[in-house]
MIBAMAR-483177 format. One record per residue: residue number from 1; x, y, z of N, C-alpha, C, O, CB in turn. Coordinates in steps of 0.02 Angstrom, whole numbers. Glycine has a CB too. Layout:
BEGIN
 pos   n.xx   n.yy   n.zz  ca.xx  ca.yy  ca.zz   c.xx   c.yy   c.zz   o.xx   o.yy   o.zz  cb.xx  cb.yy  cb.zz
 NUM      X      Y      Z      X      Y      Z      X      Y      Z      X      Y      Z      X      Y      Z
...
***
This chain:
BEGIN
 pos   n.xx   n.yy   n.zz  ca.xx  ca.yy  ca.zz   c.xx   c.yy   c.zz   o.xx   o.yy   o.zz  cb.xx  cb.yy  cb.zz
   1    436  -1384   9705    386  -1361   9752    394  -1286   9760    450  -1271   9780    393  -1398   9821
   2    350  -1232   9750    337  -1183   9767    318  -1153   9846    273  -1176   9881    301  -1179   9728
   3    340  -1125   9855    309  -1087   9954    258  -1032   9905    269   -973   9891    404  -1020  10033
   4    195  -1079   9885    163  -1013   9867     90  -1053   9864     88  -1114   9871    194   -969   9788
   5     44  -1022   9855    -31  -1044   9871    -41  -1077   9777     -8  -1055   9730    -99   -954   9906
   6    -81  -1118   9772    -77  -1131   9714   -115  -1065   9649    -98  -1052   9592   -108  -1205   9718
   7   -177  -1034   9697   -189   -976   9636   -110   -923   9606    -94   -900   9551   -257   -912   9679
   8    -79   -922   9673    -18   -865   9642     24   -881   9583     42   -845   9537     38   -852   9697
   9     42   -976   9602     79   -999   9562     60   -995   9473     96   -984   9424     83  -1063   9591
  10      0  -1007   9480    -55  -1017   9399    -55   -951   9367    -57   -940   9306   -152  -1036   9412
  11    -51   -896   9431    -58   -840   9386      0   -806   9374     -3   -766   9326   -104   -795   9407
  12     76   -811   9416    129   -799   9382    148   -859   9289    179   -851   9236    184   -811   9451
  13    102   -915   9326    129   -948   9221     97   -925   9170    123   -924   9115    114  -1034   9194
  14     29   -903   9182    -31   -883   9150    -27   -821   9123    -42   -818   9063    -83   -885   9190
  15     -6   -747   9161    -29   -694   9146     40   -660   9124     95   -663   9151    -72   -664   9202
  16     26   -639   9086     74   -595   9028    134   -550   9061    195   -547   9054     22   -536   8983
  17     93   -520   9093    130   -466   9120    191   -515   9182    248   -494   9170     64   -401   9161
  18    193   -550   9217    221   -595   9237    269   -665   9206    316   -696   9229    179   -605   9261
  19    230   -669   9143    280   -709   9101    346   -680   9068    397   -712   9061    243   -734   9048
  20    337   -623   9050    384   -589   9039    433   -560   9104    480   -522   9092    354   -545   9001
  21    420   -577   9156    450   -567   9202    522   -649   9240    566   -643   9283    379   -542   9245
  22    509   -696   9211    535   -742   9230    550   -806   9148    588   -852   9161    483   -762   9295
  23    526   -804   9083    532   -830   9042    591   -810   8987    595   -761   8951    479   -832   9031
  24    639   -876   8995    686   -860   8972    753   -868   9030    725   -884   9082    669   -795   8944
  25    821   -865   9043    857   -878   9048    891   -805   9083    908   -759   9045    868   -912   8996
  26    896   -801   9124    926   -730   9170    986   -685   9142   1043   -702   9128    958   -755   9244
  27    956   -622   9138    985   -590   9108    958   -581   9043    983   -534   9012   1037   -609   9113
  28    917   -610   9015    877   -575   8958    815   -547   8965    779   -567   9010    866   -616   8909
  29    792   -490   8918    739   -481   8926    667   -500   8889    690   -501   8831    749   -436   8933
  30    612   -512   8882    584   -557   8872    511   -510   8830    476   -495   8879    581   -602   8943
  31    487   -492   8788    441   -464   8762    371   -528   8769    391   -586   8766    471   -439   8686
  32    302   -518   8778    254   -551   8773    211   -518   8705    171   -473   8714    223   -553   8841
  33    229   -555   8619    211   -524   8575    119   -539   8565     74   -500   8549    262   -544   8518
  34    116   -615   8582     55   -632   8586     40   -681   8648     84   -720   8667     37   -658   8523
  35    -30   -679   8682    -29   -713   8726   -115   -730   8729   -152   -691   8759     12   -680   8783
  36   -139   -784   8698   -216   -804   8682   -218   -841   8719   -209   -899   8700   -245   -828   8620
  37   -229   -827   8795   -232   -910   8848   -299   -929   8843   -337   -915   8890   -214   -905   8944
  38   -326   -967   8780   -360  -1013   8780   -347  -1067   8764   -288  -1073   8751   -394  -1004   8760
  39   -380  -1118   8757   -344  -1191   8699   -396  -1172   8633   -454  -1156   8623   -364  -1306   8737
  40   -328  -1185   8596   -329  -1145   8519   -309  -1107   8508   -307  -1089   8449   -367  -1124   8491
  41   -264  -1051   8588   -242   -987   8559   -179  -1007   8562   -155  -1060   8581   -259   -917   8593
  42   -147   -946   8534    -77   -928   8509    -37   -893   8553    -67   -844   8575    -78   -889   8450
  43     25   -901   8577     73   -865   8599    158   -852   8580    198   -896   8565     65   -884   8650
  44    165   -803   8584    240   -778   8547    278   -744   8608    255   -698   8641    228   -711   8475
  45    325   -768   8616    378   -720   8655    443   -721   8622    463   -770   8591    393   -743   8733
  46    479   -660   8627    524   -650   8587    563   -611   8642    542   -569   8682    504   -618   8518
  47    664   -654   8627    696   -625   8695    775   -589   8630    795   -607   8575    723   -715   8781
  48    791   -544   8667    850   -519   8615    929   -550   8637    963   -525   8683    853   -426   8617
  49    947   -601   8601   1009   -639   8638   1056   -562   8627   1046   -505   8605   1049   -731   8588
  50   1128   -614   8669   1188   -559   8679   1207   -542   8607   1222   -483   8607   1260   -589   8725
  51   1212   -572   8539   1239   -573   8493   1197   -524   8450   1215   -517   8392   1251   -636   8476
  52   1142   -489   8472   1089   -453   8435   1039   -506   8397    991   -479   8370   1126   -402   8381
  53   1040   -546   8394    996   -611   8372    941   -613   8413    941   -601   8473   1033   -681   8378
  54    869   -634   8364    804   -626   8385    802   -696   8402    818   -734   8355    748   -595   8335
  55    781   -735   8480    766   -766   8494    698   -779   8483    670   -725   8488    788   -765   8529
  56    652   -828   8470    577   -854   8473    560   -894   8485    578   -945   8456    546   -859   8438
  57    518   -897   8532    472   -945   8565    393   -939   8549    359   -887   8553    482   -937   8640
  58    377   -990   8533    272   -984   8498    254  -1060   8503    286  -1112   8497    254   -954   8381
  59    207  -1049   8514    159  -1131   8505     92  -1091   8525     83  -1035   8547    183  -1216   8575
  60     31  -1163   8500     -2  -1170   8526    -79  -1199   8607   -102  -1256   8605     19  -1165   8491
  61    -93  -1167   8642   -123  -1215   8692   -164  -1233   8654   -196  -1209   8608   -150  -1196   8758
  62   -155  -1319   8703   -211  -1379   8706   -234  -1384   8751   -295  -1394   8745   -200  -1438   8695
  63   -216  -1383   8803   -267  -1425   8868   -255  -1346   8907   -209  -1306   8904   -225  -1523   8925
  64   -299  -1348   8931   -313  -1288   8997   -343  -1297   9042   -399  -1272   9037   -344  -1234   8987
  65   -329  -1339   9116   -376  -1343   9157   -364  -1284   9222   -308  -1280   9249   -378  -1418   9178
  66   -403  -1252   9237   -380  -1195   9293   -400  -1235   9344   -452  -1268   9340   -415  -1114   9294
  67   -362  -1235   9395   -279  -1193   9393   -221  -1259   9406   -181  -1259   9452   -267  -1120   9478
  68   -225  -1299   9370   -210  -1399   9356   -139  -1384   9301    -80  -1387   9315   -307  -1463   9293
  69   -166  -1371   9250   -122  -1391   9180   -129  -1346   9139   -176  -1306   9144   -141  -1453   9142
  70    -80  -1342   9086    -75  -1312   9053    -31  -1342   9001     25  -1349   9024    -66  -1266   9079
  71    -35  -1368   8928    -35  -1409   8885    -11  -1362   8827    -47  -1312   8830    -97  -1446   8880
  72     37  -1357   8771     37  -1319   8713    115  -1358   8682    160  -1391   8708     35  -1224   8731
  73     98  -1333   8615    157  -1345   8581    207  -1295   8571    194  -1238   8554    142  -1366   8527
  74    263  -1316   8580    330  -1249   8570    393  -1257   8512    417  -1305   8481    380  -1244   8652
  75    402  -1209   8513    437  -1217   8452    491  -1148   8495    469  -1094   8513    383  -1203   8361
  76    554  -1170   8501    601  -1111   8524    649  -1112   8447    674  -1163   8423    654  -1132   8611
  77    651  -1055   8424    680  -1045   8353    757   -995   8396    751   -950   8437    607   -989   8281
  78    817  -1021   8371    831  -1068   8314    840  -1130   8320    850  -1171   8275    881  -1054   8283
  79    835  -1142   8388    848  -1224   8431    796  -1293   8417    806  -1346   8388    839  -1210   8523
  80    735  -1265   8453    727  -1346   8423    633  -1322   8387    610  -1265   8384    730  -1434   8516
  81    604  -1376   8368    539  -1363   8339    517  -1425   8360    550  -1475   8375    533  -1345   8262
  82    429  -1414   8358    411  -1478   8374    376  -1501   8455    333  -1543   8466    476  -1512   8360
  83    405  -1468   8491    409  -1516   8553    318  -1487   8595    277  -1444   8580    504  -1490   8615
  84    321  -1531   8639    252  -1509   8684    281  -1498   8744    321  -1541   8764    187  -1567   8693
  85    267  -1440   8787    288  -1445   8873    199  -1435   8893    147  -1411   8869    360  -1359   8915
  86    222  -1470   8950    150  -1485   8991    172  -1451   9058    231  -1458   9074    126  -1577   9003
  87    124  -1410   9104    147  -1365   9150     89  -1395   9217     29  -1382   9209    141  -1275   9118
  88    109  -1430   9272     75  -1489   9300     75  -1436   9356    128  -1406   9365    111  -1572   9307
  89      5  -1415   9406     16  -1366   9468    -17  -1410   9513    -70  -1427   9487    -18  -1285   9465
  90     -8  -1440   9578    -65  -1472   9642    -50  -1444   9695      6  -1445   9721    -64  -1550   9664
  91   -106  -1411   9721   -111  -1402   9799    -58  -1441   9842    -23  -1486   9821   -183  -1427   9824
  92    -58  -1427   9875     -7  -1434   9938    -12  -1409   9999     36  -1415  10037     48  -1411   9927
  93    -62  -1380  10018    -84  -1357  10080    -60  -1283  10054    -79  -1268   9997    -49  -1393  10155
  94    -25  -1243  10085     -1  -1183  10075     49  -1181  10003     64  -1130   9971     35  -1164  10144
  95     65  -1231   9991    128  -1239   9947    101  -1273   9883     44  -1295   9890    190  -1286   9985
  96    133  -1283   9817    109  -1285   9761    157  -1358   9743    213  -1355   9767    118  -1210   9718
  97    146  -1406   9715    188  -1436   9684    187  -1441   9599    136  -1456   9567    185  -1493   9715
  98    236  -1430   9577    248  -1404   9490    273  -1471   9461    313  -1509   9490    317  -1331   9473
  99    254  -1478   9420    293  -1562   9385    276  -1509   9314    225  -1479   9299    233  -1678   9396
 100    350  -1513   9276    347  -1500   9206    376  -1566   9165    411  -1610   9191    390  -1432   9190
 101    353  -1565   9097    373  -1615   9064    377  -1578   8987    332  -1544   8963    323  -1681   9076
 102    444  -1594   8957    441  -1570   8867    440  -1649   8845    471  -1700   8859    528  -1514   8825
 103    376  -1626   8793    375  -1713   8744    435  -1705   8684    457  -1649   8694    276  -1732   8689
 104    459  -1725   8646    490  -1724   8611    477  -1764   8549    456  -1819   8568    531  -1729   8639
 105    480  -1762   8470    447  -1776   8430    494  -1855   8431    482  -1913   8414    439  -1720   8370
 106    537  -1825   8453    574  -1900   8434    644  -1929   8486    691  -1890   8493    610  -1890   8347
 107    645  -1973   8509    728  -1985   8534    789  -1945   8524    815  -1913   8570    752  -2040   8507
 108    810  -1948   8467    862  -1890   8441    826  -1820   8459    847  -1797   8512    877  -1896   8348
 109    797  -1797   8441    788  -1745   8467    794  -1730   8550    831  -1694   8584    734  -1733   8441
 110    750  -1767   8562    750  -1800   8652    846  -1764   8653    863  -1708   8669    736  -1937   8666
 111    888  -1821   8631    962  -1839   8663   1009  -1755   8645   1046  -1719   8678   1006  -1927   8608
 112    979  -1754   8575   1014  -1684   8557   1002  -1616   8604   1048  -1579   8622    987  -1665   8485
 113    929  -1605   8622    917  -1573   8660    951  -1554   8760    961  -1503   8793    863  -1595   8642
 114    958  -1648   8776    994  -1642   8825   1065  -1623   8807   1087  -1591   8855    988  -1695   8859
 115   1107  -1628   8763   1159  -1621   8746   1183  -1530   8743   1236  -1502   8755   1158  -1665   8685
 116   1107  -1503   8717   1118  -1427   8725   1122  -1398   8777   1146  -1342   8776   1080  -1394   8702
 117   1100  -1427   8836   1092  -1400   8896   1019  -1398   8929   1009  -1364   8979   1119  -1337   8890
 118    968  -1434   8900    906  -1431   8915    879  -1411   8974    846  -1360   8981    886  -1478   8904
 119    891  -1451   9017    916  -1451   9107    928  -1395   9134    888  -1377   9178    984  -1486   9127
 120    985  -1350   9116   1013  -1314   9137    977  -1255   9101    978  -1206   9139   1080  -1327   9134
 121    950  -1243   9051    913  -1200   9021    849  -1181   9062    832  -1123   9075    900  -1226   8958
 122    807  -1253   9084    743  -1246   9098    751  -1231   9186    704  -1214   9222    698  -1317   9070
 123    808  -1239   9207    823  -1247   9266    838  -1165   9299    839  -1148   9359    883  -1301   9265
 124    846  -1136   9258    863  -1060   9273    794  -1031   9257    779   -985   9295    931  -1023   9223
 125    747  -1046   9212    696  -1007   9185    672  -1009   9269    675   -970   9317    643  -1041   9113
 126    649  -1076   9258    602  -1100   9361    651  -1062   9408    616  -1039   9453    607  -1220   9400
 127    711  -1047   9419    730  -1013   9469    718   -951   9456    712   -912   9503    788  -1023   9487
 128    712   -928   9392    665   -837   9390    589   -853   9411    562   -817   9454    658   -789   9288
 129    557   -901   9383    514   -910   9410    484   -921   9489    428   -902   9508    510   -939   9380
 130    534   -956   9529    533   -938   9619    538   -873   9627    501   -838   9662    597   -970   9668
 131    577   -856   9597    615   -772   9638    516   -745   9629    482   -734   9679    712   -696   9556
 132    496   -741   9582    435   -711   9554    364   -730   9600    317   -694   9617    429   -739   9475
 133    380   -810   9612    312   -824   9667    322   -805   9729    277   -800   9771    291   -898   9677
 134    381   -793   9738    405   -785   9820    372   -696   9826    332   -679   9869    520   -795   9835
 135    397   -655   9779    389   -600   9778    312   -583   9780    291   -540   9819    424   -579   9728
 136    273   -615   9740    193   -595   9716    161   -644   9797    103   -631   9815    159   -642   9605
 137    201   -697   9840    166   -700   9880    169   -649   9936    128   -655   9982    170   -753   9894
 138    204   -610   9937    236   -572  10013    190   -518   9991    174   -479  10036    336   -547  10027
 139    170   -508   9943    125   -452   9916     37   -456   9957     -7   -415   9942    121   -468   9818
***
């Protein structure tokens, strides 16, 4: 659940300049190489790990309902390929409720993935992501 109105929430996931502000894992920084928010377009973000290694993240959107869902395929290189996350936003009176979900092409992948830290990965991105709605609401 967000303390934030649901337009703020849609447009910190949505808009570029903000995605690069919370995507990715704290302490990195986060480039927005492409960002086509339509369904059919393309997006690339690219983060520079500690080791000098080019992190990548790209897929394509499918579903786009403003300001509801947001649907695409991801591929985080070198980790996993394949997968779909779905980005779920509902009213709440003042407050937003977020339901995310990654599909996974397969079970093993599914188990391997929790095994990397999946949880704990996606779990830090959403806490850059609060720090970010809290901030753009006080605005």
């Amino acid at each position: 659940m967000f303390n934030a109105p649901i337009k703020i929430v849609w447009e910190a996931w949505t808009r570029p300049e903000h995605i690069a502000q919370w995507w990715g894992p704290k302490g990195m920084e986060t480039k927005v190489v492409e960002h086509d928010f339509r369904v059919g377009g393309r997006w690339k973000y690219t983060m520079q790990m500690p080791d000098g290694n080019e992190f990548l993240s790209f897929g394509v959107y499918s579903v786009i309902v403003e300001p509801q869902k947001v649907f695409s395929s991801a591929n985080f290189i070198p980790m996993t390929e394949g997968v779909e996350i779905q980005a779920l936003f509902e009213e709440n009176g003042n407050q937003t409720q977020f339901t995310f979900h990654v599909i996974h092409p397969t079970k093993a992948c599914r188990d391997q993935q929790e095994q990397m830290g999946i949880y704990n990965g996606w779990g830090s991105v959403f806490d850059r992501l609060q720090t970010l709605v809290a901030t753009l609401n006080h605005k």
